[in-house]
C-alpha positions in Angstrom: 37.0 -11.7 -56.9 35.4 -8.0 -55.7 32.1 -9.7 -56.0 32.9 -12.5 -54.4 34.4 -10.1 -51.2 31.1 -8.0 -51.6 29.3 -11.3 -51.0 31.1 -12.3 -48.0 30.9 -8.9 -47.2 26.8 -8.5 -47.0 26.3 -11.9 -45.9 28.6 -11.3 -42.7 26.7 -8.1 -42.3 23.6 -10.1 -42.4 24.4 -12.2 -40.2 25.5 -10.0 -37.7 22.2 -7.9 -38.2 20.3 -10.9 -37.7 22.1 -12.0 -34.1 21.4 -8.5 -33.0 17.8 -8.6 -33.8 17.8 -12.3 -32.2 19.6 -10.5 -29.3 16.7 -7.9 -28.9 14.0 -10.0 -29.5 15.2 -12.2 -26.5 15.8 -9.7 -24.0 12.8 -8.2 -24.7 10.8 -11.9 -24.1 12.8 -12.2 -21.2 11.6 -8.7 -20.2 7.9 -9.8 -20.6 8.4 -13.1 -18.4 9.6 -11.3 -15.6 7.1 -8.7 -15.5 4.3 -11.6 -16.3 6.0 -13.1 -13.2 5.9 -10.5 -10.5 2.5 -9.5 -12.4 1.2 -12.6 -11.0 3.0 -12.4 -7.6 1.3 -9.2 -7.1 -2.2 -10.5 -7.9 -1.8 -13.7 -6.1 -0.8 -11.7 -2.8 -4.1 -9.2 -3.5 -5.7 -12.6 -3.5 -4.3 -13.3 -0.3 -5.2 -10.4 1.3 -8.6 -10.4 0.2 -9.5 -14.0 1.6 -8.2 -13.1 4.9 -10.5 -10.1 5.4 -13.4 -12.2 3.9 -14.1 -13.9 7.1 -14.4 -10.7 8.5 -17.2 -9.2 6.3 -20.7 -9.0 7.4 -23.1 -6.7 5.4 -23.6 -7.7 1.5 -22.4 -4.4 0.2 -18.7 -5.1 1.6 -19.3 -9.0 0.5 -19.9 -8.1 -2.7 -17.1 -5.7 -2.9 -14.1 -8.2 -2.0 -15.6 -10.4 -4.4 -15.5 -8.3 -7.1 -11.9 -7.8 -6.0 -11.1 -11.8 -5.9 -12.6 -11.8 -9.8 -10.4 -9.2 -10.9 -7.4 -10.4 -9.1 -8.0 -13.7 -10.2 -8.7 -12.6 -13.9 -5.6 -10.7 -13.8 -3.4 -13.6 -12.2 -4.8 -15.9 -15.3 -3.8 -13.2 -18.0 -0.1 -12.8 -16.4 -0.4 -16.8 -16.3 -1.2 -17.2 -19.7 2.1 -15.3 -20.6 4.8 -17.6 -18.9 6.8 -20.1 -20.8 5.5 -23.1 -19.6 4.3 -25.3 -22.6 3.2 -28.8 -20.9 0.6 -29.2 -18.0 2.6 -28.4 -15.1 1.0 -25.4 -13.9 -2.5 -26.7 -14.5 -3.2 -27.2 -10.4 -2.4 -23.1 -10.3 -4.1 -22.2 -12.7 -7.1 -24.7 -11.6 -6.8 -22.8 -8.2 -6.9 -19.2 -9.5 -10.1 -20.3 -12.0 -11.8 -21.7 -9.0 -10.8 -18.7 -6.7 -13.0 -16.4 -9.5 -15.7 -18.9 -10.1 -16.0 -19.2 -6.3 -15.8 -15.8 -6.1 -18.5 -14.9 -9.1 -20.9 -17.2 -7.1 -21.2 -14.9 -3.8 -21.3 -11.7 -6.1 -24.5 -13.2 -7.5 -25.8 -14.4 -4.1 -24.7 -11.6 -2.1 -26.1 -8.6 -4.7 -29.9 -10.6 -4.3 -29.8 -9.8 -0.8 -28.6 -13.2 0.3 -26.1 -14.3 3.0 -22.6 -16.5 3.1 -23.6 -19.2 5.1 -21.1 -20.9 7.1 -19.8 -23.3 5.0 -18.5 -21.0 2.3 -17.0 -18.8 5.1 -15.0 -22.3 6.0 -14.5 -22.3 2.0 -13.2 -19.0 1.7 -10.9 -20.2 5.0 -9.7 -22.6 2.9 -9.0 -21.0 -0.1 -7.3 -18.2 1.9 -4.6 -21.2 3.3 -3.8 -21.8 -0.1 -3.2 -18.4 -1.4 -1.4 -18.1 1.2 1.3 -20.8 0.2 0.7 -20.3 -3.1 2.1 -16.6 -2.6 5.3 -17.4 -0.1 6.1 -20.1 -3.3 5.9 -17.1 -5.7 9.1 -15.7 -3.7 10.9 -19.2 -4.9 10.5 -19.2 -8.3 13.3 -18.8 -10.7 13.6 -15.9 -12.9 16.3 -16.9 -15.2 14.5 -17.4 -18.1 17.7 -17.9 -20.2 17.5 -21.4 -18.7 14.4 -23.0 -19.3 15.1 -26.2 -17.7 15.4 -24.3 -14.4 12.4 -22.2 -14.6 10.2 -25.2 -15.8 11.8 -27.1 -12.6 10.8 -24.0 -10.3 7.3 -23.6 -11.4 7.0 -27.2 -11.4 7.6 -27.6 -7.4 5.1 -25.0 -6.8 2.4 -26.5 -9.3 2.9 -29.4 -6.8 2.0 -28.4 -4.0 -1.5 -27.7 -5.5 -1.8 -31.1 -6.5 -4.2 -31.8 -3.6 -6.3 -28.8 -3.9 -9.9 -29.8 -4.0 -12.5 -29.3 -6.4 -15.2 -26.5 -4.8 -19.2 -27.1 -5.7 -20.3 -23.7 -5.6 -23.8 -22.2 -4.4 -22.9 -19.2 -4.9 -5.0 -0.4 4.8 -4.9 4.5 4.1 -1.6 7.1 3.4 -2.1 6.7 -0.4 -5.9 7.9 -0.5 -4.9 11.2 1.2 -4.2 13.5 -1.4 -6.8 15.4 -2.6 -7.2 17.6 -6.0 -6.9 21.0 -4.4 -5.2 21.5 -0.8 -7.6 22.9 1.9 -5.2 24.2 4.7 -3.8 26.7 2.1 -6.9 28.4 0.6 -7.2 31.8 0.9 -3.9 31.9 2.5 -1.4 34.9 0.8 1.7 34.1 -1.2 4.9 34.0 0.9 7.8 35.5 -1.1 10.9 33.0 -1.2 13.0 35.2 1.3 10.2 34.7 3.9 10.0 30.9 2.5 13.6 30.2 3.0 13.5 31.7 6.7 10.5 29.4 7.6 12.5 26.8 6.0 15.8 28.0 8.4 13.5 28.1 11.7 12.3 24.6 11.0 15.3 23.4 10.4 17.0 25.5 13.4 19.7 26.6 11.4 20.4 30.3 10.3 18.7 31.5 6.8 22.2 31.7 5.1 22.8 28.4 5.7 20.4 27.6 2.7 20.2 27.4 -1.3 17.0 27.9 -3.2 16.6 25.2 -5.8 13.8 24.4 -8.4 10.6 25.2 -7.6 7.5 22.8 -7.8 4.0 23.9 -9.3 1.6 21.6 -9.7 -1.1 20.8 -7.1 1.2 21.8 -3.9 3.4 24.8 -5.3 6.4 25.2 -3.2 9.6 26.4 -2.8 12.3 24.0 -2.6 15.8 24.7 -0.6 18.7 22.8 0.3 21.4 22.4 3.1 24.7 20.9 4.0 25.8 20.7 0.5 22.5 18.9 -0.9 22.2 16.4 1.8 18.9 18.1 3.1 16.1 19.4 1.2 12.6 20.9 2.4 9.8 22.6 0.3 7.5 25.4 1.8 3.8 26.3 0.6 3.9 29.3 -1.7 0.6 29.8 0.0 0.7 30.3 3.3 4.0 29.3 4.2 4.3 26.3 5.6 6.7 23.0 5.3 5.6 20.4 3.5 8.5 18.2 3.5 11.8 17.6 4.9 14.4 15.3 4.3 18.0 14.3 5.3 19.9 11.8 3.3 22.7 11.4 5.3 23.7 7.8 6.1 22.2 6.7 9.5 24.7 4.5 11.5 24.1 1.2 13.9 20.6 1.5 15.8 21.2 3.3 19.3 17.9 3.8 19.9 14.7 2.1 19.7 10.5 2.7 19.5 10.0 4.2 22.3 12.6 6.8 22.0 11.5 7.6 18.4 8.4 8.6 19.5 9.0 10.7 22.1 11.2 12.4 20.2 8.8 13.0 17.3 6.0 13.9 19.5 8.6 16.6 21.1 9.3 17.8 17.5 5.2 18.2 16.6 4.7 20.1 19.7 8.2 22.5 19.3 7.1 23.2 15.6 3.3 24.4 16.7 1.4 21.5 15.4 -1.0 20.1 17.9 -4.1 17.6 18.5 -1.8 15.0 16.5 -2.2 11.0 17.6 0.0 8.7 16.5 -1.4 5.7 14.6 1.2 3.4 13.1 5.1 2.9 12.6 7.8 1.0 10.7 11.2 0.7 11.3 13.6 0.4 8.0 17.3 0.8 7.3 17.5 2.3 11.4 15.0 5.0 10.8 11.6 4.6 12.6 9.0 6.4 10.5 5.7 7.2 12.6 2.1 8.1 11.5 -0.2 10.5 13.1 -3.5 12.0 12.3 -5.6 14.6 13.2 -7.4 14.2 16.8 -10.9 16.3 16.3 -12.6 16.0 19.5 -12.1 12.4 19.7 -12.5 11.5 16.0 -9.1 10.5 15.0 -8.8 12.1 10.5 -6.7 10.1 9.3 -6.6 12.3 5.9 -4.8 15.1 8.0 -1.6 12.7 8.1 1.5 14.1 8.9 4.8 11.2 8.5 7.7 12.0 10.9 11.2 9.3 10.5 13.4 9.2 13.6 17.1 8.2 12.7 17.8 5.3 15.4 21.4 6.2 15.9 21.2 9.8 16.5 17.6 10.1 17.5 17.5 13.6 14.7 14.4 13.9 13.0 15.5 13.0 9.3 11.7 12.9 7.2 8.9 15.3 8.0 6.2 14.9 5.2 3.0 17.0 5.9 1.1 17.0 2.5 -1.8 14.7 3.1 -2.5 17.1 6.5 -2.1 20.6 4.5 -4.3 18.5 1.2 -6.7 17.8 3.9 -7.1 19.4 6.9 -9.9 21.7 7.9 -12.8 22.4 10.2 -15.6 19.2 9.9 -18.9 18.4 10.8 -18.4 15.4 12.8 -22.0 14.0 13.9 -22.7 10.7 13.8 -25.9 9.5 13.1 -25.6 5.8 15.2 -24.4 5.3 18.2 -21.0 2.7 18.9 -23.5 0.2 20.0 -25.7 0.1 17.2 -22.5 0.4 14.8 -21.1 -2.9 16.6 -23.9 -4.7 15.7 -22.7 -4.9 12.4 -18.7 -6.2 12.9 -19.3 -9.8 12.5 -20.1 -12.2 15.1 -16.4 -14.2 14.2 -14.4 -11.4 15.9 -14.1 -10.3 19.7 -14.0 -6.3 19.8 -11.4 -5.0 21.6 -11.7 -1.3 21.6 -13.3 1.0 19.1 -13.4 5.1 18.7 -14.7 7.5 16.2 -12.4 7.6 13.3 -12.6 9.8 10.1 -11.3 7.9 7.0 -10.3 8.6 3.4 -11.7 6.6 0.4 -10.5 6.0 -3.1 -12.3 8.9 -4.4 -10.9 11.4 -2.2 -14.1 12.2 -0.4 -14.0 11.1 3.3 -16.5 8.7 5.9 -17.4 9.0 9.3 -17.2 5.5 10.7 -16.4 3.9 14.2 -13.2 1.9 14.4 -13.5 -1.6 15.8 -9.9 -3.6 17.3 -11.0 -7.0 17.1 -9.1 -10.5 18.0 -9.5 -12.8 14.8 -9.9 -16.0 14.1 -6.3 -17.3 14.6 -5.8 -14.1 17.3 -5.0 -11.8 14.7 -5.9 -8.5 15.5 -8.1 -6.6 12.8 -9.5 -3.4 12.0 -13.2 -2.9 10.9 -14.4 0.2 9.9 -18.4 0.8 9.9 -20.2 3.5 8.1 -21.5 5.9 11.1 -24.4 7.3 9.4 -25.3 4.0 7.4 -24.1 1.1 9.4 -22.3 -0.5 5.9 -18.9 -2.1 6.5 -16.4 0.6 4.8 -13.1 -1.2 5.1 -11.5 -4.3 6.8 -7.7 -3.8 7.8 -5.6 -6.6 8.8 -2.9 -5.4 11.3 1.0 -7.0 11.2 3.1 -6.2 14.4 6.6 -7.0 14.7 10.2 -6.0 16.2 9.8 -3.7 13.4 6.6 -1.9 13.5 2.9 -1.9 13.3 1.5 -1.9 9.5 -2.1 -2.7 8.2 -2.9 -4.6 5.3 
């Protein structure tokens, strides 16, 4: 009878062991759908972006560089593919379209790195291609992730796969605040080490509050030591440079009520707060407004070059017009006396935007590039195709397309992408 219990006993305790297991293992293949599914949401809207610049390009270096992007997008969009649970053919169109967007895209790498131009008709190609992206990546936002019912997922990917049932077979012949940090800051070398007392009075002065009013917390080493304080029972903090003394940060969690204020208002307020803290020869560049705070951009003016590395972020709360974010570090990372000489002229630079947009304005404009060295290049505004308005930056010394920015403007602020 004991060994009958036992029995029961183990094989209960087996049981249960194995449903856990079962358990695990299915949450973690749910786990892996969903991130092969936004995976492939973020790679489809790279995709998206990079055909609606393509138009846009005219020199074969910056041809062959957002084609090499499309491949590896592409690439990347077929691996996180590859991954979802869809066993039949129903996503064949999709994945026909992302194959043909890296083919297509393989074909003006070769063509473009001999030297050769896109002609015409696979600029209307790329046009094309970029339509379908685009609904491909607004039917990404639909798509069921309960992958606990696999009815209803196979339904949802099914309706997009449709969509892309009319996709054509191709012959083939062929936007800045995260590149701003540097490895060591500029504005502090050679400055002297500010003790914390002296820290937490610069910290009191900015905050125009009295020095007793604040705690010292943890400090931060790393690249940008500081010293970190807060107020008003945690609800601000703000860090100041161990060297040299100056804030790098600021900000106010308190909850911001119903919107009082708008744009306009922000900005004169934050331009007021640059010019009452010392910092000058700042021009504002873009803004966005989220949960009722309006957070503005400005760069470095040098003479008329506008550095966008020297960035300094300043959010407006909209119901009480207080500053509530200062963030300085890409300025203090990158700031410092340049040589800025260009070796073309605007004129000779605007021969190289391409002939499919109608420049606006344009302006000397320092930029940051992945590597953390910076380029000289003239800033184009152009009008688009479909009137969007876009950003081309060309290499002032070499003439070479550097970036291509595509600019969205709404009720709630002016973004590149």
């Amino acid at each position: 009878m004991v060994s009958v219990v036992l029995l029961v006993a183990v094989l209960s305790g087996t049981a249960v062991y194995g449903f856990m297991q079962a358990e695990k293992y299915k949450r973690g293949l749910q786990y892996s759908y969903r991130r092969a599914l936004s995976d492939l949401g973020n790679h489809v809207g790279n995709i998206e972006t990079a055909l609606e610049k393509a138009p846009y390009t005219n020199t074969p270096t910056e041809q062959n560089g957002l084609a090499a992007k499309l491949m590896q997008e592409s690439g990347m969009a077929k691996s996180a593919l590859s991954v979802l649970p869809v066993g039949d053919n129903s996503i064949d169109n999709v994945s026909r379209f992302i194959t043909q967007v890296g083919d297509f895209a393989m074909s003006l790498s070769k063509r473009t790195s001999q030297g050769e131009a896109i002609t015409a008709g696979e600029f209307k190609t790329l046009q094309s291609l970029g339509a379908y992206s685009k609904k491909l990546s607004n039917d990404m936002q639909t798509v069921d992730t309960d992958f606990s019912d696999a009815e209803t997922f196979h339904d949802s990917v099914k309706e997009t796969a449709d969509d892309f049932s009319n996709f054509p077979s191709l012959i083939y012949d062929g936007p800045f605040s995260s590149s701003v940090m540097n490895r060591k800051p500029k504005l502090t070398q050679g400055k002297e080490q500010v003790l914390q007392g002296n820290a937490e009075n610069i910290a009191a002065d900015f905050l125009g509050m009295k020095q007793s009013q604040l705690t010292h917390t943890q400090d931060n080493a790393g690249t940008l030591p500081v010293y970190n304080f807060t107020a008003e029972n945690g609800n601000i903090t703000i860090s100041v440079t161990k060297a040299g003394g100056l804030v790098s940060s600021m900000v106010d969690s308190r909850a911001v009520g119903s919107s009082k204020f708008g744009y306009a208002e922000a900005s004169k307020k934050a331009r007021d707060f640059l010019g009452s803290r010392g910092i000058k020869s700042m021009k504002e560049s873009y803004y966005a407004i989220e949960d009722n705070i309006c957070l503005i951009n400005y760069a470095y003016d040098q003479d008329g070059v506008i550095c966008y590395p020297d960035l300094i972020k300043i959010g407006v709360a909209l119901d009480s017009d207080r500053i509530v974010r200062f963030e300085s570090a890409g300025y203090i990372m990158n700031h410092n006396d340049r040589n800025l000489k260009a070796k073309l002229t605007a004129a000779q630079a605007q021969e190289k935007v391409s002939p499919r947009l109608k420049i606006i304005q344009s302006r000397p404009a320092l930029i940051p590039t992945d590597d953390g060295s910076e380029k000289l290049t003239y800033e184009f505004l152009c009008s688009g195709i479909n009137s969007e308005r876009v950003l081309v930056y060309i290499n002032a010394d070499t003439g070479y397309e550097e970036n291509i920015l595509i600019i969205q403007q709404s009720d709630r602020g002016i973004l590149t992408k």
